[in-house]
SERO-4910 file (N, C-alpha, C, O; in steps of 0.05 Angstrom, whole numbers):
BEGIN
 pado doro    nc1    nc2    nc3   cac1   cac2   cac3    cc1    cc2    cc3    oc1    oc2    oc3
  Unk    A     24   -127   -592     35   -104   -605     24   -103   -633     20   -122   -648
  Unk    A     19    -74   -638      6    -72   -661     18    -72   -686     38    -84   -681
  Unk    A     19    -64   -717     31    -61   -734     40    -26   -730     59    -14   -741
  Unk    A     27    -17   -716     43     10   -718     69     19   -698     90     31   -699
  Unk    A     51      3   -678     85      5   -653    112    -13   -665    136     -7   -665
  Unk    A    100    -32   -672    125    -47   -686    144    -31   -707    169    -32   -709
  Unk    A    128    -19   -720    134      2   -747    147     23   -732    164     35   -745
  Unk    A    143     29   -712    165     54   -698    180     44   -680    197     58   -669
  Unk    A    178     19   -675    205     10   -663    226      9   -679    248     20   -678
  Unk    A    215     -9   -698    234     -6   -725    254     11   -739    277      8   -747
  Unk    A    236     29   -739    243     60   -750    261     72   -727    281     85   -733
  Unk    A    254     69   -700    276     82   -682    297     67   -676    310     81   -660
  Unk    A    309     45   -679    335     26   -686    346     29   -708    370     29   -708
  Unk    A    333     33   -733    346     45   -754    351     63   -764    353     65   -789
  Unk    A    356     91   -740    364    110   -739    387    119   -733    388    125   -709
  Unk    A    409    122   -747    428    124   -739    441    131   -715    459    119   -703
  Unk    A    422    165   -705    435    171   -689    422    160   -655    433    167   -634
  Unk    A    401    143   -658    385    135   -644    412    102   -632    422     94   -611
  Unk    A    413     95   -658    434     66   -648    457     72   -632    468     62   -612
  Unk    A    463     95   -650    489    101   -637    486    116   -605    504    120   -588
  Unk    A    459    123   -605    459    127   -568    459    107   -551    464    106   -527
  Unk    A    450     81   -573    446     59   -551    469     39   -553    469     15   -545
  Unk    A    490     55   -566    512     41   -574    530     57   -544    546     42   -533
  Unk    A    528     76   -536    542     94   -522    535     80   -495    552     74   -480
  Unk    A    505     75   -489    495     73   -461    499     46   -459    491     38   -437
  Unk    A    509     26   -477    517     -1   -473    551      7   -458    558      3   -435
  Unk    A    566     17   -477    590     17   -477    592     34   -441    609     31   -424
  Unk    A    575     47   -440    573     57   -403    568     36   -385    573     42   -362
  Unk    A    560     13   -389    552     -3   -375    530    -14   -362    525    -30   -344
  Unk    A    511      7   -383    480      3   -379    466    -23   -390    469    -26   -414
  Unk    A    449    -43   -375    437    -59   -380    414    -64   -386    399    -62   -366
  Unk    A    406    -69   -402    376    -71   -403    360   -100   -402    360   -121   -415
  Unk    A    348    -90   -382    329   -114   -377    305   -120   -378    293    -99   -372
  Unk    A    285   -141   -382    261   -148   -377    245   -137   -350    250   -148   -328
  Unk    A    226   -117   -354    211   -125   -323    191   -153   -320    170   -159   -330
  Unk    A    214   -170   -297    185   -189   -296    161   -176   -287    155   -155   -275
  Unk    A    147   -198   -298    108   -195   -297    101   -216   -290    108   -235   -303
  Unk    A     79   -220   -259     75   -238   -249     53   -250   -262     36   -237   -274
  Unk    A     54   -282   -260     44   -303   -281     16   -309   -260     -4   -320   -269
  Unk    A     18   -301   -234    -12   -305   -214    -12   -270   -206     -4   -251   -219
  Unk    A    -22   -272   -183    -26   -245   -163    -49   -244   -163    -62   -256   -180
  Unk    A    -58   -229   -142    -81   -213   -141    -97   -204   -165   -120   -213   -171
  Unk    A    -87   -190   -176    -96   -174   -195   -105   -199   -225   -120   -194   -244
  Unk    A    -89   -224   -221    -81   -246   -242   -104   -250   -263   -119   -267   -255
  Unk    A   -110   -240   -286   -129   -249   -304   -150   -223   -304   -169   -227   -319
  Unk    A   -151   -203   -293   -176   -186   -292   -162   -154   -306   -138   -149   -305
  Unk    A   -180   -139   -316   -176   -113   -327   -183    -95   -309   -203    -96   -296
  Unk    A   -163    -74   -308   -182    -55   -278   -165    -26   -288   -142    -21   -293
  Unk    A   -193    -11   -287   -185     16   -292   -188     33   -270   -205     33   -254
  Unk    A   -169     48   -272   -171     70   -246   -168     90   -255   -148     97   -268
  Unk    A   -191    105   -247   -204    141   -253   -208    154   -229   -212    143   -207
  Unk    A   -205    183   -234   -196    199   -213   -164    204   -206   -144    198   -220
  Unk    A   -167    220   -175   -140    233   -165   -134    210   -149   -152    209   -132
  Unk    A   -115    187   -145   -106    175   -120    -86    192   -100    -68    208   -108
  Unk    A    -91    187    -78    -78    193    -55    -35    185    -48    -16    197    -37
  Unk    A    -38    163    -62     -9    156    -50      6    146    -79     30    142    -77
  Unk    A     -7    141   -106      2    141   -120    -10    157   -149    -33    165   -152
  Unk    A     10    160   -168      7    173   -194    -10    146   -204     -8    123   -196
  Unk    A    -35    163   -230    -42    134   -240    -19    111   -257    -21     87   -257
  Unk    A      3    128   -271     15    103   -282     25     89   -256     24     64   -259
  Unk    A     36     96   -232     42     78   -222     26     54   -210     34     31   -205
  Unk    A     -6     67   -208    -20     49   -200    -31     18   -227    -37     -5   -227
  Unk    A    -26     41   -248    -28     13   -270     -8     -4   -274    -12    -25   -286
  Unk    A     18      4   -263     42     -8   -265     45    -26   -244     57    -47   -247
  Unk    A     34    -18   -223     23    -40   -201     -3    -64   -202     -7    -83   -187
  Unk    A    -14    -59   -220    -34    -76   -230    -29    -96   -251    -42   -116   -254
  Unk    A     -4    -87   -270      7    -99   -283     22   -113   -270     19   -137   -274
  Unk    A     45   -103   -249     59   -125   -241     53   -149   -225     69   -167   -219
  Unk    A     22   -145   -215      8   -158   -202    -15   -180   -224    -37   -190   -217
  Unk    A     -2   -183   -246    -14   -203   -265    -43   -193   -274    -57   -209   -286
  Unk    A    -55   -161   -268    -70   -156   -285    -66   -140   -310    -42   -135   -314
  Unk    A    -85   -129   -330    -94   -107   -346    -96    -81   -345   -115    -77   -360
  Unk    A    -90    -59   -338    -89    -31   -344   -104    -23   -356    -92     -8   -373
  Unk    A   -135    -23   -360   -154    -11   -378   -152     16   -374   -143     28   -355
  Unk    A   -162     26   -398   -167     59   -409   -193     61   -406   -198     82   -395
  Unk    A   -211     48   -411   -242     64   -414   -258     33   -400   -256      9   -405
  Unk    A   -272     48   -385   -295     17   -370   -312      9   -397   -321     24   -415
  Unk    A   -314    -24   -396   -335    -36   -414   -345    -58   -396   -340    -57   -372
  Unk    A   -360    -78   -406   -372    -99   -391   -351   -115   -389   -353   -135   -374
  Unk    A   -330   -113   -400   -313   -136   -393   -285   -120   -374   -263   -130   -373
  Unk    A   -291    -98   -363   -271    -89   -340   -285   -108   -316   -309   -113   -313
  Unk    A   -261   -117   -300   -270   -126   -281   -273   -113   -260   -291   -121   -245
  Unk    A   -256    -89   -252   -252    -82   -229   -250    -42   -233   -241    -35   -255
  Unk    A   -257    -19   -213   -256      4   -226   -239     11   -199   -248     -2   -180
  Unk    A   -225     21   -194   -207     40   -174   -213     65   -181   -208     73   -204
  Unk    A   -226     82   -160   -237    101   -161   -224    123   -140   -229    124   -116
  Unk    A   -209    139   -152   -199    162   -131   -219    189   -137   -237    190   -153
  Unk    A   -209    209   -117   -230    239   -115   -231    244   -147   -216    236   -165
  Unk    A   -252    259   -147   -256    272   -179   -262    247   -197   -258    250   -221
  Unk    A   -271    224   -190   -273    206   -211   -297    221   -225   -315    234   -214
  Unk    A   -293    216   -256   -317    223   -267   -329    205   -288   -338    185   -278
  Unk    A   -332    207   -310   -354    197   -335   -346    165   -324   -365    155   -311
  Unk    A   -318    145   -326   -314    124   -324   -332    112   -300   -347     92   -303
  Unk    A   -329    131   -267   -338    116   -250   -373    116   -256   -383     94   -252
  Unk    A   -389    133   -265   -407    123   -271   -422    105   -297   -444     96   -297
  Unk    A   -402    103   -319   -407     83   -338   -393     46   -312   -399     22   -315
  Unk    A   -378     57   -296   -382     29   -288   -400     29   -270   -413     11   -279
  Unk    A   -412     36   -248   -439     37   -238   -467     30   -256   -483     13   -249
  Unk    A   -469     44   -278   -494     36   -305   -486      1   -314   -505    -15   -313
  Unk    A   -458     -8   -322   -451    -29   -319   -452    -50   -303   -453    -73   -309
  Unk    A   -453    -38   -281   -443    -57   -258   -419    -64   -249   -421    -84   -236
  Unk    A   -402    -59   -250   -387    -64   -253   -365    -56   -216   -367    -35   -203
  Unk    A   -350    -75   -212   -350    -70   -184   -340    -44   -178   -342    -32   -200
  Unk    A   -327    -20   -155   -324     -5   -153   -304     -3   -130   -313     -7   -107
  Unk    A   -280      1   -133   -266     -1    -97   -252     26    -96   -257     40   -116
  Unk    A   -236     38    -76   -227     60    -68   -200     55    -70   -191     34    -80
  Unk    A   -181     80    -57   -159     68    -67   -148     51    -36   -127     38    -37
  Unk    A   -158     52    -17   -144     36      5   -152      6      8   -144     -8     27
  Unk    A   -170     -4    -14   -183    -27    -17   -161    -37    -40   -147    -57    -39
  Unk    A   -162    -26    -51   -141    -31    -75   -108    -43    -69    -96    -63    -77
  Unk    A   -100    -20    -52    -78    -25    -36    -77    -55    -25    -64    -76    -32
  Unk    A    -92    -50     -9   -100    -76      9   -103   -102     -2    -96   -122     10
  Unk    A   -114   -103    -25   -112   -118    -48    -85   -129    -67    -79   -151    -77
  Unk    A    -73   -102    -65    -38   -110    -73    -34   -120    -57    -28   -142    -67
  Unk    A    -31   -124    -29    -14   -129     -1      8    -99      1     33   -101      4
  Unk    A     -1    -83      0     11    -63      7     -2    -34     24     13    -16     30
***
């Protein structure tokens, strides 16, 4: 985390009316918790961006699945993405990872790859 997210976390706890919402949704019985994040998986140690339309999921959910699967969620392909998930309409990314090299899978390879 950077100095600026920290700087607006900050700023939104020391907002009065911001505490006192989370003073309200405690006192409801709301809990808040950690999402675990797996320490191996599939995904464990590698960066993988996915560009384009997927079929069975939204992209945050597919980065949220890559995350919980012990990888990275990249924004833009470099030489150090390991992996590109590529749905319809992929554009500029899937071919900067092709010029790269960089590997290329679909989204039912991907899946298959979660175990799902």
């Amino acid at each position: 985390m950077g100095e600026i997210v920290a700087g607006s976390i900050v700023d939104f706890f020391a907002d009065p009316l911001n505490a006192a919402e989370v003073d309200r949704l405690l006192a409801a019985g709301v809990t808040p918790r950690a999402r675990e994040v797996a320490q191996g998986g599939p995904f464990a140690g590698m960066t993988i961006v996915v560009t384009g339309t997927l079929e069975s999921l939204s992209r945050a959910e597919a980065e949220q699945l890559i995350r919980d699967l012990g990888g990275t969620a990249g924004s833009s392909v470099s030489k150090k993405t390991s992996l590109v998930v590529a749905g319809e309409k992929a554009g500029s990314k899937l071919d900067k990872a092709r010029k790269l090299g960089v590997p290329v899978i679909g989204e039912a390879e991907f899946l298959a790859k979660a175990g799902r």
